[in-house]
N, C-alpha and C positions, 0 to 999 in steps of 0.2 A: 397520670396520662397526659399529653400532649394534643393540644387543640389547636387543630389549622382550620382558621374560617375562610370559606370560598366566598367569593364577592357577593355583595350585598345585591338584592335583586327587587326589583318592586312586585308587588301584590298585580296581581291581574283580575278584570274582571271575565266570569265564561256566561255563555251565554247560549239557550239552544239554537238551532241554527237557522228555524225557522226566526226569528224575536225578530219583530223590526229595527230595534235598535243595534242589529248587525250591519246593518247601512252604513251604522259613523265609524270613521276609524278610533274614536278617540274619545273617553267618556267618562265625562264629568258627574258630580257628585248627584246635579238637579234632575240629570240624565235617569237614576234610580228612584225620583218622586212615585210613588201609586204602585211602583212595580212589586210582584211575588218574590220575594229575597230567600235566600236559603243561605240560612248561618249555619256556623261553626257554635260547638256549646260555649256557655255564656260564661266561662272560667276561661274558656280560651283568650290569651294575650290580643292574638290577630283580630278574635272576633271583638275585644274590650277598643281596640284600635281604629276597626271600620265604625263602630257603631261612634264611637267618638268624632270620625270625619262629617258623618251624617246630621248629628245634633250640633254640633257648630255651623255646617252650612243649611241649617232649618229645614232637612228631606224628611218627608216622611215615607218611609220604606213600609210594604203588608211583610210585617216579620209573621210567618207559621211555623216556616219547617227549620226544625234544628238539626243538626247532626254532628257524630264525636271528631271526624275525620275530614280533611278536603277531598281523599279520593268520595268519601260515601257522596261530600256536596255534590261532586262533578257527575255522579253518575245520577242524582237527582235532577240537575240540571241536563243532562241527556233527553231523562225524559219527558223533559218539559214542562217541569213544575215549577219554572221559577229563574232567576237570575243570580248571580251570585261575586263574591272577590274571595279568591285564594290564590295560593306559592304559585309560582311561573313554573314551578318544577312538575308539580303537578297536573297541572293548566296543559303543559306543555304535552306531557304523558296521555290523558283524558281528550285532546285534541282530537276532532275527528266531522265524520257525516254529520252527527249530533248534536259538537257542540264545538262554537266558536270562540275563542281568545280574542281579547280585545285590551289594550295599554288603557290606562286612570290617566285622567288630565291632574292627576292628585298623590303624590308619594305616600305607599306603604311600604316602609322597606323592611324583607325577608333575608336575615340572615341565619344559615345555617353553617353548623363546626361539625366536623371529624374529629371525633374521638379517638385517640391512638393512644394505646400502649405504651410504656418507655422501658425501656430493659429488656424487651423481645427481641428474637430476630427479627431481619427484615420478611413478611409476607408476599411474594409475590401477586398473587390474588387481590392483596388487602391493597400495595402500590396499586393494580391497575386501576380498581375501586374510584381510588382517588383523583387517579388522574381523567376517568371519565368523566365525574363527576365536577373536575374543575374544568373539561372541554364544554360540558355541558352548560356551565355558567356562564362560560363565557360567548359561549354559542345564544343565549339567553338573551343576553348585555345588548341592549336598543340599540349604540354603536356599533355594532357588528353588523347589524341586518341592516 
Protein backbone atom coordinates (compact mmCIF):
# COMPACT_ATOMS: atom_id res chain seq x y z
CA UNK A 1 0.00 0.00 0.00
CA UNK A 2 0.96 3.65 -0.45
CA UNK A 3 0.96 6.03 2.56
CA UNK A 4 0.32 9.71 2.19
CA UNK A 5 0.75 11.55 5.61
CA UNK A 6 -1.49 14.76 6.04
CA UNK A 7 0.29 17.46 7.96
CA UNK A 8 1.24 16.99 11.31
CA UNK A 9 -1.23 18.67 13.69
CA UNK A 10 -0.98 19.31 17.58
CA UNK A 11 -3.07 17.56 20.34
CA UNK A 12 -5.74 19.95 21.66
CA UNK A 13 -7.04 20.45 24.74
CA UNK A 14 -11.46 20.23 25.09
CA UNK A 15 -13.01 21.38 27.74
CA UNK A 16 -16.73 21.63 28.81
CA UNK A 17 -18.03 24.88 28.25
CA UNK A 18 -19.13 25.80 31.39
CA UNK A 19 -14.84 25.14 33.01
CA UNK A 20 -13.42 28.25 33.91
CA UNK A 21 -10.54 27.62 32.29
CA UNK A 22 -12.32 28.45 28.95
CA UNK A 23 -11.62 32.14 29.71
CA UNK A 24 -7.73 31.50 28.61
CA UNK A 25 -6.99 31.20 25.07
CA UNK A 26 -4.12 29.26 25.54
CA UNK A 27 -3.18 26.47 28.13
CA UNK A 28 -0.36 25.54 29.63
CA UNK A 29 0.54 22.32 31.34
CA UNK A 30 0.18 24.05 35.22
CA UNK A 31 -3.07 25.07 33.85
CA UNK A 32 -4.36 21.03 34.40
CA UNK A 33 -2.83 21.04 38.14
CA UNK A 34 -5.94 19.56 40.55
CA UNK A 35 -8.24 19.32 37.58
CA UNK A 36 -10.58 15.91 36.65
CA UNK A 37 -8.51 14.61 33.44
CA UNK A 38 -10.16 11.97 31.23
CA UNK A 39 -7.52 9.88 29.33
CA UNK A 40 -7.10 7.88 26.63
CA UNK A 41 -6.24 3.81 27.78
CA UNK A 42 -2.80 3.56 29.13
CA UNK A 43 -1.22 1.52 25.87
CA UNK A 44 -2.27 4.47 24.01
CA UNK A 45 0.91 6.38 22.39
CA UNK A 46 -1.03 9.84 22.74
CA UNK A 47 -1.98 9.06 26.21
CA UNK A 48 1.95 7.60 27.17
CA UNK A 49 2.89 11.26 25.55
CA UNK A 50 0.54 13.73 27.59
CA UNK A 51 1.18 11.80 30.71
CA UNK A 52 4.89 12.31 29.95
CA UNK A 53 4.29 16.21 29.44
CA UNK A 54 2.68 16.26 32.80
CA UNK A 55 5.48 14.53 34.96
CA UNK A 56 8.24 16.49 33.51
CA UNK A 57 6.40 19.82 34.29
CA UNK A 58 5.59 18.25 38.02
CA UNK A 59 1.37 18.57 37.45
CA UNK A 60 -0.57 16.76 39.24
CA UNK A 61 -3.61 15.75 37.07
CA UNK A 62 -7.08 13.74 39.33
CA UNK A 63 -6.50 10.89 36.57
CA UNK A 64 -10.22 8.63 37.03
CA UNK A 65 -11.79 8.12 33.99
CA UNK A 66 -10.25 6.30 31.15
CA UNK A 67 -11.52 5.47 27.90
CA UNK A 68 -10.46 3.32 24.47
CA UNK A 69 -11.30 6.24 22.10
CA UNK A 70 -10.92 10.30 21.77
CA UNK A 71 -14.52 10.39 20.41
CA UNK A 72 -15.75 8.32 23.89
CA UNK A 73 -13.13 11.19 25.78
CA UNK A 74 -15.03 14.06 24.02
CA UNK A 75 -18.32 12.95 24.85
CA UNK A 76 -17.36 12.55 28.50
CA UNK A 77 -16.08 15.84 28.51
CA UNK A 78 -19.44 17.05 27.21
CA UNK A 79 -20.83 16.02 30.13
CA UNK A 80 -18.85 17.48 32.32
CA UNK A 81 -16.71 15.15 33.87
CA UNK A 82 -13.74 16.42 33.50
CA UNK A 83 -11.04 18.06 31.15
CA UNK A 84 -9.15 16.49 28.73
CA UNK A 85 -6.07 16.48 25.38
CA UNK A 86 -7.00 14.83 22.17
CA UNK A 87 -6.47 14.92 17.90
CA UNK A 88 -7.75 18.41 16.59
CA UNK A 89 -9.61 16.04 14.20
CA UNK A 90 -11.69 15.09 16.64
CA UNK A 91 -11.77 18.08 18.87
CA UNK A 92 -12.71 19.75 15.92
CA UNK A 93 -15.84 17.12 15.05
CA UNK A 94 -17.08 17.06 19.06
CA UNK A 95 -16.94 21.04 18.96
CA UNK A 96 -20.01 22.37 20.08
CA UNK A 97 -22.67 24.03 23.16
CA UNK A 98 -20.86 21.48 25.31
CA UNK A 99 -17.52 21.48 24.72
CA UNK A 100 -14.82 23.95 24.05
CA UNK A 101 -11.29 23.63 22.08
CA UNK A 102 -8.66 25.27 23.26
CA UNK A 103 -4.58 25.26 21.59
CA UNK A 104 -1.49 23.68 24.38
CA UNK A 105 1.14 26.44 25.12
CA UNK A 106 3.09 22.80 24.66
CA UNK A 107 3.36 20.51 21.33
CA UNK A 108 1.81 17.15 20.95
CA UNK A 109 2.05 16.41 17.51
CA UNK A 110 -0.76 14.23 15.82
CA UNK A 111 0.06 12.57 12.70
CA UNK A 112 -2.14 10.62 10.68
CA UNK A 113 -1.54 8.52 6.94
CA UNK A 114 -3.97 7.26 4.41
CA UNK A 115 -3.54 4.14 3.56
CA UNK A 116 -3.88 3.38 -0.15
CA UNK A 117 -3.78 0.57 -2.15
CA UNK A 118 -1.21 0.26 -5.08
CA UNK A 119 -2.45 -1.61 -8.20
CA UNK A 120 -6.06 -0.52 -8.01
CA UNK A 121 -7.95 1.77 -10.09
CA UNK A 122 -8.20 5.03 -9.22
CA UNK A 123 -11.56 5.36 -6.64
CA UNK A 124 -13.40 8.24 -7.06
CA UNK A 125 -15.02 8.13 -3.49
CA UNK A 126 -11.66 7.18 -2.04
CA UNK A 127 -9.93 10.66 -4.08
CA UNK A 128 -12.55 12.79 -2.65
CA UNK A 129 -11.92 11.13 0.99
CA UNK A 130 -8.59 12.46 0.62
CA UNK A 131 -8.74 15.46 -0.32
CA UNK A 132 -11.20 16.46 2.41
CA UNK A 133 -9.41 15.19 4.68
CA UNK A 134 -6.23 17.15 3.56
CA UNK A 135 -8.65 20.51 3.32
CA UNK A 136 -9.54 19.71 6.72
CA UNK A 137 -5.84 19.73 7.95
CA UNK A 138 -5.16 22.31 6.57
CA UNK A 139 -8.25 24.08 7.64
CA UNK A 140 -6.87 22.93 11.19
CA UNK A 141 -3.08 24.42 10.78
CA UNK A 142 -3.09 27.61 13.47
CA UNK A 143 -1.69 29.68 10.41
CA UNK A 144 -4.78 29.55 8.61
CA UNK A 145 -6.98 30.81 11.27
Amino acid sequence: SRSLPLPALDEVAVLPAAHPLVQQPVLAAQDFAGQPFISLARDDPYRQQIDAVFTQAGVERQLGLETASAVSVCALVQQGLGVAIVNPYTAQACAGPQLVVRPLAFAIPYQVHVLLPLHRPAEPAVDALVAALQHTAQALQPSAG
